[in-house]
Structure formats: structure tokens, C-alpha cells
N, C-alpha and C positions, 0 to 999 in steps of 0.2 A: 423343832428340830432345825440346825444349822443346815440350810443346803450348803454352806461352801466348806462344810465339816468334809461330805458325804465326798467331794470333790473328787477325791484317791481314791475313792472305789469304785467310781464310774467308769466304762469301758470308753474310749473315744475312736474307736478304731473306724474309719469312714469302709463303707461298704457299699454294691450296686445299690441296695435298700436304701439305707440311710440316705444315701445322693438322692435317689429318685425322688423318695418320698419330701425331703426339703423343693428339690426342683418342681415336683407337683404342689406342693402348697403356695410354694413363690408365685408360680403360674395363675392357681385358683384365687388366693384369698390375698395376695402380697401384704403379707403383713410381719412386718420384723421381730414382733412380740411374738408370734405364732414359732417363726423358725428360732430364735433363742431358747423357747422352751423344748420346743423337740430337740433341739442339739443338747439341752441342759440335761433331759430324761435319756439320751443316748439312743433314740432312736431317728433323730436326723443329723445332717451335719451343719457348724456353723452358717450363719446369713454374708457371710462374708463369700465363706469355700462355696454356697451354691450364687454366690454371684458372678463369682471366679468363673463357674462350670460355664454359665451362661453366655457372657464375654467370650470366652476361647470356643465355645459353638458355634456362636453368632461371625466369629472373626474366620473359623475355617470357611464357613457357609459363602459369608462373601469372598475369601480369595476362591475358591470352586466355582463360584459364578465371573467373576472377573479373568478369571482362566479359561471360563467355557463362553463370552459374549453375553453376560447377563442371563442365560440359564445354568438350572443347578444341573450336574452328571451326580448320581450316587456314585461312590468310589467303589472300584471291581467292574463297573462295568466299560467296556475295551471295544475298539473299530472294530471290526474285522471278526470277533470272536463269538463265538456261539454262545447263545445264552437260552435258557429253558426254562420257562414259567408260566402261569396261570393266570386268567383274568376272567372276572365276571362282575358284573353290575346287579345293582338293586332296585328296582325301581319302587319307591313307596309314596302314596298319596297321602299328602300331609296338612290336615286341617288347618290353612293361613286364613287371614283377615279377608281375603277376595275369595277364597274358596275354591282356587283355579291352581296353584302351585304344586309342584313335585320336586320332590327331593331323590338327586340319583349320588346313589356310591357307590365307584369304581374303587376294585382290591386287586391290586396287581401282587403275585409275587415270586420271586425266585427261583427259581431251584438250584440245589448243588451240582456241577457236573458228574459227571460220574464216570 
């Protein structure tokens, strides 16, 4: 079978999925071959379009940091204004090579106001 027969009947429509899933593969495996083929089966988008993504994440990130003195603000959150949320830590004992290490995560998150 001709893949580039099949060409016109493939869907190319970019979706949160589609994006993520090329952006998590770039992240894990970076491998160019990987993302042509997902964009080719229509289940990721072009290695170009999630580079694109990457670039203009990377470039908001730093103007937000060079607006705020080299730390990052998430956007919404404002001086002055109330904010409500959650936070708890983990603490887990994690078998390293000295046998003395812990690993902690902190989960902060939001809430809607209301």
C-alpha cells in the first residue's frame, strides 16, 4: 500500500491530544522519526508544529520571568487579591546509593473563587 495514496483520507486536524502527545514524546524520546510517524498516523501533530509549541512556551516563560526579576508568577494570580487553595506534602523514603536520602512533593493547588 501507497502511504502517500492514503494522504486525503487522513484527518490532520491538530487537537489538545494530538499536541500533547507529540510534545511528550519530544520531551521523552526526541526523536524526529517518532514524531513524523505520529503526525503521519494522525495521532500527533507535525515535528515542526510541536517545536513551534515549544519556542513560544519557552519565550512566554522567559518574558514572565524578566517581568517579574527572574522569578516565574503563574498568570491570574494578582497583589492584593485573594486566592484559595490547597497544599500538602509527601514525604517518602526512597532507596538511593547512601541509603539516607528522601524525596518530598509539594502539590499546591488553586481553587476557583466563588
Amino acid at each position: 500500500m501507497n502511504l502517500k495514496s492514503t494522504a486525503a483520507f487522513r484527518s490532520t486536524m491538530e487537537t489538545p491530544i494530538t499536541l500533547g502527545i507529540s510534545l511528550y514524546c519530544d520531551h521523552k524520546w526526541r526523536s524526529h522519526k517518532l514524531a513524523s510517524l505520529l503526525s503521519h498516523v494522525a495521532v500527533g501533530v507535525p515535528y515542526q508544529r510541536a517545536k513551534q509549541c515549544i519556542t513560544q512556551i519557552a519565550k512566554g516563560i522567559k518574558e514572565n520571568m524578566e517581568k517579574h526579576n527572574g522569578n516565574y508568577i503563574p498568570p491570574g494570580l494578582h497583589r492584593q487579591q485573594r486566592l484559595r487553595f490547597s497544599l500538602d506534602n509527601i514525604d517518602a523514603q526512597v532507596d538511593t546509593s547512601d541509603g539516607r536520602s528522601m524525596q518530598q512533593l509539594w502539590l499546591c493547588t488553586k481553587e476557583n473563587q466563588i
